[in-house]
N, C-alpha and C positions, 0 to 999 in steps of 0.2 A: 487439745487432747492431753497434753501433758501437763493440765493444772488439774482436769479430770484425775486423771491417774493418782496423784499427790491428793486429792482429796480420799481419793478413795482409800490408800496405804494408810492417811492418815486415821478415817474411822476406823477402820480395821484393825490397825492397830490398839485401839482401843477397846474393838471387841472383837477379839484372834478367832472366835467361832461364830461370829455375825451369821452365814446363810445355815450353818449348820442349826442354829437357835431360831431360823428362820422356819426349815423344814420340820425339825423338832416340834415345834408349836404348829405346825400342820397338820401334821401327823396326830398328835396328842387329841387335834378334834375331829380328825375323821377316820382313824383308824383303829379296827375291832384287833379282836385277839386271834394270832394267829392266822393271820393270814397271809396270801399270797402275793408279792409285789413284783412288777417285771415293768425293766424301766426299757423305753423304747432310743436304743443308742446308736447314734448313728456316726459317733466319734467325734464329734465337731463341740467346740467347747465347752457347751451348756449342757450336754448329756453327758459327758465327763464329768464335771463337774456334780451333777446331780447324782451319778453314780455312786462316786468317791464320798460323796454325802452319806446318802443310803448306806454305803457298804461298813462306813462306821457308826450308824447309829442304829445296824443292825440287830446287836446283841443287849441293847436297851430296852428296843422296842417289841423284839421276839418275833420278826416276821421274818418270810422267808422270802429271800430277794435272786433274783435272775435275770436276766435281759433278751433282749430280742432288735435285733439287725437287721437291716432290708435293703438289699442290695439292686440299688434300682436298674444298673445299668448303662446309667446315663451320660458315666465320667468314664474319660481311660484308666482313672486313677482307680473305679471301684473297688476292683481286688484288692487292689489295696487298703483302702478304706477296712473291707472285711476282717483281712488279715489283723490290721493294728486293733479292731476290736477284737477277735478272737486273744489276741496275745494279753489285752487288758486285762479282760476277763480271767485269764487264766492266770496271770498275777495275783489278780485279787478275788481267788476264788469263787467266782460265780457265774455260777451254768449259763451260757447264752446260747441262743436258738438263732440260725442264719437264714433267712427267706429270701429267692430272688424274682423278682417278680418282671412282669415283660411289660413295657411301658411304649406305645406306638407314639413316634414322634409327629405323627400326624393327625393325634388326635383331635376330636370335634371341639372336647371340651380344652384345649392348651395343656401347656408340659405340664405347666406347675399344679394345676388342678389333677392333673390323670395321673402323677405321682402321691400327691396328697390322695387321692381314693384309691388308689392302688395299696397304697401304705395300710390305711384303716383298715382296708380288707382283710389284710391281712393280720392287724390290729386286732380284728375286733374274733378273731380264731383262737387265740391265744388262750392259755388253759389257766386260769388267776381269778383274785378277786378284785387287782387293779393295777392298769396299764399305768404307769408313771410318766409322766411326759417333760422337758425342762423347758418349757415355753418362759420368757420371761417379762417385767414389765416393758422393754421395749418391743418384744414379740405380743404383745396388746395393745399397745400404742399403734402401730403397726396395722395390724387387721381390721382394728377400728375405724383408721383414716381410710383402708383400703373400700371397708364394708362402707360407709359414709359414700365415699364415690363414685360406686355404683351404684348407691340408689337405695340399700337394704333399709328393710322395714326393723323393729324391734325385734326381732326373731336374730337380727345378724349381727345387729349393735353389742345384742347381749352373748353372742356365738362363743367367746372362753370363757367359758365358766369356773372355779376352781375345781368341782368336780360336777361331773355328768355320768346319765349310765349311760354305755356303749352299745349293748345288749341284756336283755336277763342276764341276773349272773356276774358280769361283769361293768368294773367303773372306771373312768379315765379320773386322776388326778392329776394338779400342776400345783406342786407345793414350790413354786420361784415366781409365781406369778409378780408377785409385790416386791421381783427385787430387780434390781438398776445394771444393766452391762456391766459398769463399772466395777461393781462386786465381785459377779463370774469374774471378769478379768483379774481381780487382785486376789481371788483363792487361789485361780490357776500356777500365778507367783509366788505365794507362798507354800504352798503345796508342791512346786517344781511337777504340776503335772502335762502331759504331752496328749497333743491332739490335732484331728488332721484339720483342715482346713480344705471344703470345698471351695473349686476355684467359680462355680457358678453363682457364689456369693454374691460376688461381684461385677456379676452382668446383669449394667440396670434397665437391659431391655425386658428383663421381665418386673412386673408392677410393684410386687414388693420391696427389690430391691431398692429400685429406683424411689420409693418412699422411704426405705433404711438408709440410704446413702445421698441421696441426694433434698428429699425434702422434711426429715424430722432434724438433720443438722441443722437447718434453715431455722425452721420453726425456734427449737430450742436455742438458737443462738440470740431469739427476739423474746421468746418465754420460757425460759430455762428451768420452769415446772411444767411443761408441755404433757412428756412422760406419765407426769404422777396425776396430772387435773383429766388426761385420757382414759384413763385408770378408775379414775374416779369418773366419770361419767357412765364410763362400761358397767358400773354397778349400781348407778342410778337407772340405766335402760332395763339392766338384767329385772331391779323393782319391777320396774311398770312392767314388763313382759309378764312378771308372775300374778300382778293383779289383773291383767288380763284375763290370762290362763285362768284366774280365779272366776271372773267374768262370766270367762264360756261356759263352765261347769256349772252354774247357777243359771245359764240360759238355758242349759241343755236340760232344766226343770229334774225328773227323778229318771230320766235316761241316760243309759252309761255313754262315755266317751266313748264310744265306737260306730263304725259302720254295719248297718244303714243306721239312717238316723231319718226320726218323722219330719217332713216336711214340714209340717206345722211348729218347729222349733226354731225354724226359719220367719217361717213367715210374720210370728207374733214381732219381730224384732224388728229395730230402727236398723237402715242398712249399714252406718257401719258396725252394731254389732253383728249385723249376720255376715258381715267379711271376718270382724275377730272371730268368733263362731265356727267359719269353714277353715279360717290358716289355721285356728288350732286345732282342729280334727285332722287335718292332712299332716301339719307336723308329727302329731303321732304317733302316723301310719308311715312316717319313713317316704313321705311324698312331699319332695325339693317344691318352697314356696314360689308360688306365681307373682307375677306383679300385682300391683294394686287394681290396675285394668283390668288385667283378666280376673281377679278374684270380684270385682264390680260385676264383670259379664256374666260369671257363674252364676253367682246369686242372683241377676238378672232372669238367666234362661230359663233358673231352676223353680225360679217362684210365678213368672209370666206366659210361660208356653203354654200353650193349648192343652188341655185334657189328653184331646190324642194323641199328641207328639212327645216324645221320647226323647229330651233332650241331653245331648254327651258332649261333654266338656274334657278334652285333652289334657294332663298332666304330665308329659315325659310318657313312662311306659304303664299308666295306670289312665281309668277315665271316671270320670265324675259324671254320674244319669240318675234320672230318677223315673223309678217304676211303680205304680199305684201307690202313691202320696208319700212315698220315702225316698231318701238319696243315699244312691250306695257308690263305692268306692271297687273297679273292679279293674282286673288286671287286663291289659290288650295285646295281641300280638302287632306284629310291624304290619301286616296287610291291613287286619280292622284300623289302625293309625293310617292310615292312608283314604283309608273310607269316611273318618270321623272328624269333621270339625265344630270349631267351637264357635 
């Protein structure tokens, strides 16, 4: 750790505004004039850090910067947490917005998921043209190994994007993507800035952690470009996702991306483009991707059932059927999910 450190003081010192020339040259290529930026802070080093960025290269680049806080509830320390950003803020002049959001520790979906969708929800409310996030390259390294291990198809590999839309209207960016812990850490130093430190960082009974702390030290201790070749792979997947997506739009012949969609755009197809064909129409629509098996079965049901039969295929809270030679995408209550399977 402390030959890291010494490397790190040592670039920096060579180049005293490294992440700031970092996020500058972000910005320069995705950002309009005038617009709205709201960085999502949750006080912990990497959103400090990107704040304090922001907040001086505000008058450069003529946007208008604020933040927004989510206070999960999760920690005794929350209030706190709240608190130390409210006083940040108000240091450094900029408006932040406090949300608290109610998070069941007995959720279906696990803490860490029902926090992270709790969060976005609230995310994606937000009155801007773009949520700022300080995700970094170990915060990608990270989610990749995590996506990898469960199993995720190209949709998940390529899951941090440097920018995405959130909603019409609104984009998420992550102008730290491409930069190393080590950096945050030695701005923090130089800059003398203060930050809390959750304590659930460090409980690796939850997956990521336990991949922060316990197996990218490993890796990196046997390939010490672990990090930056993860990185780069994330943007080799993200490719092939997009030629994909290019794919279905050229299968989908002179029919828009949306539901219903002719049956026949299905059928003309080798089966696995009519699984590329359906993952991309249900990404979308905001409909959380199925396995390989069940997008196999879909296509199965949708193209072999019987004339008469009316086959529906479950997706969470939406269902996949097809009525007189089309396949449409419709919303279900909890009793029809009890009635419908796939």
């Amino acid at each position: 750790m402390r030959a890291c450190w010494a490397m790190a003081n040592s670039r920096n010192n060579e180049s005293p505004d490294l992440l700031g020339d970092v996020v500058a040259a972000f910005l320069r290529r995705h950002l309009g004039l005038d617009q709205k930026l709201v960085v999502g802070l949750s006080g912990g080093r990497d959103s400090i850090v990107l704040l304090h960025i922001l907040q001086r290269l505000q008058s450069r680049f003529e946007f208008h910067l604020s933040a927004c806080h989510v206070n999960h509830g999760l920690s005794p320390r929350a209030e706190e947490w709240q608190l130390f950003c409210q006083r940040v803020c108000a240091e450094w002049g900029i408006s932040l917005t406090v949300n608290a959001v109610d998070i069941p520790r007995s959720s279906a979906e696990g803490l860490e998921a029902a926090a992270r969708n709790r969060r976005y929800a609230v995310f994606s409310e937000i009155s801007a043209d773009w949520l700022v996030l300080a995700q970094h390259r170990g915060d990608l390294a990270e989610t990749t190994l995590f996506n990898l291990l469960r199993g995720t198809g190209l949709a998940g590999m390529a899951s941090m994007p440097e920018t995405r839309l959130l909603r019409p209207g609104l984009g998420l960016m992550r102008p730290m993507l491409g930069v190393a812990r080590f950096d945050i850490d030695a701005y923090l130093e130089r800059h003398h800035l203060d930050w809390v430190e959750d304590e659930s960082n460090q409980n690796t009974g939850f997956s990521r952690n336990f991949l922060r702390h316990e197996v990218l030290p490993l890796l990196l201790s046997r390939f010490p470009a672990a990090e930056k070749k993860l990185a780069s792979a994330v943007a080799h997947f993200s490719e092939a996702k997009s030629l994909l997506d290019q794919l279905a739009i050229i299968d989908l012949g002179e029919h828009p991306p949306e539901f219903p969609v002719p049956l026949e755009c299905f059928a003309r197809l080798s089966e696995p483009r009519g699984r590329n064909l359906l993952r991309f129409l249900l990404f979308r629509h905001g409909t959380g991707i199925p396995s390989e098996e069940r997008l196999i079965e879909a296509v199965r049901q949708l193209l072999e059932a019987k004339q008469d039969r009316h086959p529906a295929v479950v997706f969470g809270d939406k269902q996949l059927c097809r009525k007189r030679g089309r396949v449409h995408l419709e919303p279900i209550n909890a009793a029809e999910r009890l009635s419908v399977s796939i």
